[in-house]
C-alpha positions as CSV (number, residue, x, y, z in Angstrom):
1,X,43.3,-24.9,-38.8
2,X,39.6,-26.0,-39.3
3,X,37.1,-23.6,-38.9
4,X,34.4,-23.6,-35.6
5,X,31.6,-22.5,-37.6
6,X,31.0,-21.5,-41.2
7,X,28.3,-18.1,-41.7
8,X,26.3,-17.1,-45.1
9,X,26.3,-13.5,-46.3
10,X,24.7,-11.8,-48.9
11,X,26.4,-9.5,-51.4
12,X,24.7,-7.2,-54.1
13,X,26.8,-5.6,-57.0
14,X,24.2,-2.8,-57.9
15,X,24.8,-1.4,-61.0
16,X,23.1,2.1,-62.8
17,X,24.3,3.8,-65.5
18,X,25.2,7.6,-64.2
19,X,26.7,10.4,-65.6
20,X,30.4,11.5,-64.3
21,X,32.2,14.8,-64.3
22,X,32.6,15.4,-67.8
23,X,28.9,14.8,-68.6
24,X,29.6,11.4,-70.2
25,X,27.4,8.3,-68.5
26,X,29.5,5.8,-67.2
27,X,28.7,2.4,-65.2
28,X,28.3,3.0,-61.2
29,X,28.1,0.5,-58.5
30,X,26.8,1.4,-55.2
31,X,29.2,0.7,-51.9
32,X,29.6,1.4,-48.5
33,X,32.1,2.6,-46.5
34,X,33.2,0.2,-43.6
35,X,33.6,1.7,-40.3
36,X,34.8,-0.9,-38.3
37,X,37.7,-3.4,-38.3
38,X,39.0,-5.4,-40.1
39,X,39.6,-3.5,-42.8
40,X,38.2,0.0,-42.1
41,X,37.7,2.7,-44.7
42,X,38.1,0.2,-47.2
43,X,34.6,0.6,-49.4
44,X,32.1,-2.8,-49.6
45,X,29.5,-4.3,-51.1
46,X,25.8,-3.9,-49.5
47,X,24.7,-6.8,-47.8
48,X,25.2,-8.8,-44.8
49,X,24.4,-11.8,-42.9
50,X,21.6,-14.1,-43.7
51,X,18.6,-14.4,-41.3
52,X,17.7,-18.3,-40.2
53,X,14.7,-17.6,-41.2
54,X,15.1,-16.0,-44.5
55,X,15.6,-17.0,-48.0
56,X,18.5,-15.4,-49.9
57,X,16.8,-12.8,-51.8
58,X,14.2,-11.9,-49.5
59,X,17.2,-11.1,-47.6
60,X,19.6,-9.4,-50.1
61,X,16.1,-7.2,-50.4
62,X,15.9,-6.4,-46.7
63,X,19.5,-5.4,-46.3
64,X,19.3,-3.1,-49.4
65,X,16.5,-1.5,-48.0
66,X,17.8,-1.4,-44.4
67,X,21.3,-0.4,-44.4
68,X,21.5,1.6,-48.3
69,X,17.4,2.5,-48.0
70,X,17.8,1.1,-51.9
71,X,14.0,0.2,-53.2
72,X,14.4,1.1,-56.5
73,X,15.1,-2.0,-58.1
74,X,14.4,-3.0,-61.9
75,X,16.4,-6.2,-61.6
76,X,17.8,-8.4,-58.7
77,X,18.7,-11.8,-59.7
78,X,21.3,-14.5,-57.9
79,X,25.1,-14.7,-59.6
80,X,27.3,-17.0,-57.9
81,X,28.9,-18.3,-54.9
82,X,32.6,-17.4,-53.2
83,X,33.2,-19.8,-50.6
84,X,37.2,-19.5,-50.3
85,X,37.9,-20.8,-46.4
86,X,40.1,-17.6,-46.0
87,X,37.7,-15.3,-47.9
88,X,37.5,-13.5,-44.4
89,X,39.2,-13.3,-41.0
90,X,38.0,-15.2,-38.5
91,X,35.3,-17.7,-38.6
92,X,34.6,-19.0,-42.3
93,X,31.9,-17.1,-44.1
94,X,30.7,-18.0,-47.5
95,X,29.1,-15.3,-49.6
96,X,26.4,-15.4,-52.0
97,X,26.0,-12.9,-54.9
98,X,23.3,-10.5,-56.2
99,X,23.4,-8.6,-59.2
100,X,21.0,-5.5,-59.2
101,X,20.0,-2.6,-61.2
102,X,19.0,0.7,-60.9
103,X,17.0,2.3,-64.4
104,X,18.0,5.8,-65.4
105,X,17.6,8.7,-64.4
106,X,16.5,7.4,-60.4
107,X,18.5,9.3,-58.2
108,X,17.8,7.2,-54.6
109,X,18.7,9.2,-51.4
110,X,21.8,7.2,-49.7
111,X,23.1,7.4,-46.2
112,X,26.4,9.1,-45.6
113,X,28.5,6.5,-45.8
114,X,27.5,4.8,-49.0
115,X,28.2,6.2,-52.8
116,X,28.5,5.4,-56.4
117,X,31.6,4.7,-57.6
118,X,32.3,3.9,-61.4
119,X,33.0,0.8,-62.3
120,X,36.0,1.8,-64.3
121,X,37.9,3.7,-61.3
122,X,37.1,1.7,-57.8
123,X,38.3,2.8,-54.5
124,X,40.1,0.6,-52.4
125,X,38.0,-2.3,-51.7
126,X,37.4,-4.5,-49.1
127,X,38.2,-8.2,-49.0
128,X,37.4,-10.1,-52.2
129,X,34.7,-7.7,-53.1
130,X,36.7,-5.9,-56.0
131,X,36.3,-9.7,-57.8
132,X,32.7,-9.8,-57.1
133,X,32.1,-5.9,-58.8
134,X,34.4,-7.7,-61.8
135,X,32.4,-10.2,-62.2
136,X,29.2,-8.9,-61.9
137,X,29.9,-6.5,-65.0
138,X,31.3,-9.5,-66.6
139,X,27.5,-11.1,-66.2
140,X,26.0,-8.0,-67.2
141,X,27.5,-7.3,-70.3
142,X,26.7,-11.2,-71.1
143,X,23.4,-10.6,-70.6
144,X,23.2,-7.5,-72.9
145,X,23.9,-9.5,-75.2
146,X,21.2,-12.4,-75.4
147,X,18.6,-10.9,-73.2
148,X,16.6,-7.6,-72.7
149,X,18.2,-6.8,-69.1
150,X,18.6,-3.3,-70.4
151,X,15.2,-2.2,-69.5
152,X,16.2,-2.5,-66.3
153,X,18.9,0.5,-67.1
154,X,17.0,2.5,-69.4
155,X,14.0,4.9,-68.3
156,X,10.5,4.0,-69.4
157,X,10.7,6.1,-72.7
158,X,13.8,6.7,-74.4
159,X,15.5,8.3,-77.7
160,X,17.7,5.8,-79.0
161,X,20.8,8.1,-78.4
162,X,19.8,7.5,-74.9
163,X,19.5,3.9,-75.2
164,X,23.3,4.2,-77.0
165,X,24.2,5.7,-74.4
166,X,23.6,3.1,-71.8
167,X,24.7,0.0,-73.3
168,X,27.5,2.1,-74.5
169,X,28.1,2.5,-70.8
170,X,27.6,-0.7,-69.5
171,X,29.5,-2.9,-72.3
172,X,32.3,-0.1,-72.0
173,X,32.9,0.3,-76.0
174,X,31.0,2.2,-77.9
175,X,27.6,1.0,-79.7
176,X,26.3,2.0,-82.9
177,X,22.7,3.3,-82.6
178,X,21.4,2.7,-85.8
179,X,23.2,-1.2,-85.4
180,X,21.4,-1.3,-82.0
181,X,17.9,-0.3,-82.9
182,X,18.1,-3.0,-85.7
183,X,19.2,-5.4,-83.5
184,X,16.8,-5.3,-80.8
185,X,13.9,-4.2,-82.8
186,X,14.4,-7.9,-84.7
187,X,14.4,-9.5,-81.3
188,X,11.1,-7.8,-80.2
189,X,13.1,-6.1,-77.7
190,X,12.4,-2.8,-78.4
191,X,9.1,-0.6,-79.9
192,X,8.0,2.7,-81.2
193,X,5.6,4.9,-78.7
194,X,4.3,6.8,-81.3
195,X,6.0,9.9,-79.7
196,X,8.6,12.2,-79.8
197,X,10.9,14.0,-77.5
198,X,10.6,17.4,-77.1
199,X,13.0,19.4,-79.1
200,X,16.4,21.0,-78.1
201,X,17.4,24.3,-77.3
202,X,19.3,23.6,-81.2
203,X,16.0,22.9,-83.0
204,X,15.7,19.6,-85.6
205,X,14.0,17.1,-86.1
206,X,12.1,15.6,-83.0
207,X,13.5,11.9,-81.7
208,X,11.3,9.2,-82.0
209,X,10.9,7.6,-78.2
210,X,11.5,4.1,-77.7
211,X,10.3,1.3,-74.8
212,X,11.3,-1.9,-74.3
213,X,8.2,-4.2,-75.2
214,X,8.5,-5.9,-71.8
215,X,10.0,-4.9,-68.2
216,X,10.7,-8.7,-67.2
217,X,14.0,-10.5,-67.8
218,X,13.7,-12.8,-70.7
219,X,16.1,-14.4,-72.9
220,X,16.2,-13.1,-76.5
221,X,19.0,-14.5,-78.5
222,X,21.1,-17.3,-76.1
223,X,23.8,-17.1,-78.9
224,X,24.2,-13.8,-79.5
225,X,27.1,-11.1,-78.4
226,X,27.3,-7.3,-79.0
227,X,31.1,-7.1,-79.7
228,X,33.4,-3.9,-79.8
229,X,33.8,-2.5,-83.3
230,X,36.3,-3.3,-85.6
């Protein structure tokens, strides 16, 4: 049967790199719990309908900031569109897709009914937004790859056991950090601050801190991939 009218929604697939239970980080995306029908208690990407008069990410923004009261982006950029006529119930809705990113260690205050999850271990989700999470990561780890996206993961300054950590995290396989520094230090991606962390309750040597040379999505390498070892 054809469809009366056909709506536009916004999605975001916001990603940060969080510690779990165990202490190791892990990849999070934020949700929220729906409270209504259809499909109640099933857990959703943040977003909703587009305004007449808005643009799409002027209002993937608003909704963040509305209905999450997320303002701590480092990264919000358009992914794709899922227009499958029976996406939804009811009258056809075609949905847009945001990828965004929280930096580490920003802990934003969230309303009851929305969480992190990680990546790895969803809860039942709503709809066709378990595909949308899947292939948001897919995009990300892409673009860990041939861009400098992770500064919009990584806190300002960082040792490079941190910065391990996170792409270690978001790729899900581990990364070399001595194979990582070279790597992005060749692309310009990365520099020296001249400064050290402070030192552990075990002593040693003092890390080096590390920044990215620029907080603004740019393409480093279109042709390169980090891969899992061996």
């Amino acid at each position: 049967m054809a469809h009366i009218s056909t709506a536009h929604e916004v999605l975001a697939a916001v990603f940060q790199v969080r510690e779990v239970a165990s202490g190791k980080p892990a990849l999070h995306v934020l949700l929220w719990q729906r409270a209504l029908d259809p499909q109640r208690g099933r857990w959703s990407l943040p977003g909703g309908r587009l305004g007449d008069d808005e643009d799409m990410t002027s209002s993937v923004r608003r909704q963040l900031a509305e209905k999450v009261d997320l303002r701590e982006l480092a990264h919000l950029e358009q992914l794709a569109v899922f227009s499958d006529p029976h996406r939804v119930p009811g009258d056809r809705m075609i949905a847009s897709t945001f990828l965004g990113l929280v930096p580490s260690p920003a802990t934003p205050e969230l309303p009851p009914d929305t969480r992190w999850h990680p990546v790895s271990d969803l809860p039942p989700m709503a709809f066709d937004h378990g595909t949308m999470v899947e292939h948001a990561r897919t995009r990300l780890v892409a673009k860990l790859s041939y861009t400098n996206i992770g500064f919009a993961l990584a806190p300002t300054e960082f040792a490079l056991s941190a910065l391990r950590d996170i792409y270690s995290a978001a790729l899900g396989h581990h990364v070399d950090a001595t194979n990582l520094q070279r790597v992005l230090e060749r692309r310009n991606v990365i520099t020296r601050t001249g400064t050290t962390a402070r030192s552990g309750r075990s002593g040693g040597r003092p890390a080096a801190l590390y920044r990215f040379t620029q907080a603004r999505y740019r393409v480093t390498d279109e042709f390169a991939a980090l891969r899992p070892p061996g």
